[in-house]
C-alpha positions as CSV (number, residue, x, y, z in Angstrom):
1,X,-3.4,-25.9,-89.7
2,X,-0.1,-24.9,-88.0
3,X,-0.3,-22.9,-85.1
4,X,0.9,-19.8,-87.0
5,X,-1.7,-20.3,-89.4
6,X,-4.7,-20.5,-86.6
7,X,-4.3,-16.9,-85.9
8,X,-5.4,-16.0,-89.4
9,X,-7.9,-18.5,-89.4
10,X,-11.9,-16.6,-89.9
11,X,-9.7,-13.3,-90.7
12,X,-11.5,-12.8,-94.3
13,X,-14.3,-13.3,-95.1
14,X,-16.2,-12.7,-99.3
15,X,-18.9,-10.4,-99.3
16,X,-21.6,-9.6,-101.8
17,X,-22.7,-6.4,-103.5
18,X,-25.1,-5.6,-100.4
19,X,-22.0,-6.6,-97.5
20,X,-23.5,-9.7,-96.6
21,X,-21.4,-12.8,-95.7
22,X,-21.0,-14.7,-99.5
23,X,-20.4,-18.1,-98.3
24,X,-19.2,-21.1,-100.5
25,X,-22.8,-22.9,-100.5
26,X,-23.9,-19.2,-102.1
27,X,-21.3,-19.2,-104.2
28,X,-20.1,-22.7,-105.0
29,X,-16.9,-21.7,-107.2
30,X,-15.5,-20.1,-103.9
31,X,-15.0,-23.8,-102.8
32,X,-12.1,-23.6,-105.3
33,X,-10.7,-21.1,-104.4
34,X,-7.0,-22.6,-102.0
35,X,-5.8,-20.1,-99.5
36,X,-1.9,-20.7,-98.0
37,X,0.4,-18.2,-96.0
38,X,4.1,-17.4,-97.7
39,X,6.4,-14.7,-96.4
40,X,3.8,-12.6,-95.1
41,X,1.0,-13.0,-97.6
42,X,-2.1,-15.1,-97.4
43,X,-1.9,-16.3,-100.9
44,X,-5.1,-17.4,-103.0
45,X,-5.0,-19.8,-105.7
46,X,-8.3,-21.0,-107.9
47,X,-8.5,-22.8,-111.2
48,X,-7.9,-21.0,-114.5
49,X,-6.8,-17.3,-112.3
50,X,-3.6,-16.2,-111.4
51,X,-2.6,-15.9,-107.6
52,X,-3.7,-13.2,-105.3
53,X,-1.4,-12.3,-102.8
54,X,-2.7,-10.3,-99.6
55,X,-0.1,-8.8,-96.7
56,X,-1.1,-10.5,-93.5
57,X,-0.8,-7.5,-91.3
58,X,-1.6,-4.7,-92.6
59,X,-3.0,-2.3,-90.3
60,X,-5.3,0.0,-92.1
61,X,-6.5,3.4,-90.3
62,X,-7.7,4.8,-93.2
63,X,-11.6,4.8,-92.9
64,X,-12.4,5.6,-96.5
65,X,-11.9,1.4,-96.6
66,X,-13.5,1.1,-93.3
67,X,-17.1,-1.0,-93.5
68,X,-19.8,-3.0,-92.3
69,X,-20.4,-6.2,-93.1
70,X,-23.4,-8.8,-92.0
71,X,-22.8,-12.2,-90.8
72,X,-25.8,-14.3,-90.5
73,X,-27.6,-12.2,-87.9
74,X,-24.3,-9.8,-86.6
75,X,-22.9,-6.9,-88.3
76,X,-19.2,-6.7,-88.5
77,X,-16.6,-4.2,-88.8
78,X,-14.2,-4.9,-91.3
79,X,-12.0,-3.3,-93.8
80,X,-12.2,-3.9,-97.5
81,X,-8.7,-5.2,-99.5
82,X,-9.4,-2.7,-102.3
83,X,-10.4,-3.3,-106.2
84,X,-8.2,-5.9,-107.3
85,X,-9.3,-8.6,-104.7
86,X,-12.7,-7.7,-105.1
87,X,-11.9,-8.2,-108.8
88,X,-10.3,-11.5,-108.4
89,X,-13.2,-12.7,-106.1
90,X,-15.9,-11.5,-108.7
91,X,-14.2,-13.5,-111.3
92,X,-14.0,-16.6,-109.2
93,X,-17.7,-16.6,-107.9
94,X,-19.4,-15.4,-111.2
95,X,-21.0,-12.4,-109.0
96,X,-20.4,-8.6,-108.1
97,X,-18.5,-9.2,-104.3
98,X,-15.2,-7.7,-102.2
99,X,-13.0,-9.4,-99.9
100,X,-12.8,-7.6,-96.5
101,X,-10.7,-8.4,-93.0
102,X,-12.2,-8.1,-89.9
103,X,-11.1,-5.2,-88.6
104,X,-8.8,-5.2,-85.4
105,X,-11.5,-3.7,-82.9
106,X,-14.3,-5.3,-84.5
107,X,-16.6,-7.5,-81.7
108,X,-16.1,-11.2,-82.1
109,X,-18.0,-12.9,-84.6
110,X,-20.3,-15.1,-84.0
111,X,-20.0,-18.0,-86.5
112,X,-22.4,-19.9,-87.6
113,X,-22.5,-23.5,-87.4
114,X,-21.7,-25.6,-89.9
């Protein structure tokens, strides 16, 4: 990963229906899915959809997008990237889910292992 790329790194994170941390070994087809960074954008590739391109930082005060999601045992504030990713991630995993950023005050997340 190049250095420029490392503070990105654990940024989003795919969340089912309920908020909860939807992780590849959940959601197998989300192991397909190929993230890179281009002028800005963290772009998503995945077989058979057409990209997804995000804006890296965008800071969003808006808190109608504002939410709360769980990682294993932690909830996390986080801010949701809106209906098209969430439709591009739904499509890719086979399930209802939303892609959301951690939010820039949120506590630091506790990953777990593995």
């Amino acid at each position: 990963m190049a250095a420029a790329d490392a503070a990105y790194d654990r940024r989003w994170l795919v969340v089912d229906a309920s908020g909860t941390w939807l992780t590849a070994q959940a959601a197998p087809a989300l192991s397909g899915v190929t993230p890179s960074m281009k002028l800005g954008y963290l772009v998503l590739r995945a077989p058979g959809m057409l990209r997804l391109d995000i804006p890296l930082d965008v800071i969003e005060d808006d808190d109608s997008v504002r939410r709360v999601a769980r990682v294993a045992d932690q909830d996390v504030d986080v801010v949701d990237e809106g209906d098209l990713a969430a439709a591009w991630f739904s499509n890719v995993a086979g399930q209802p889910c939303r892609l959301v950023k951690l939010h820039p005050d949120a506590a630091p997340v506790a990953w777990p292992a593995g």
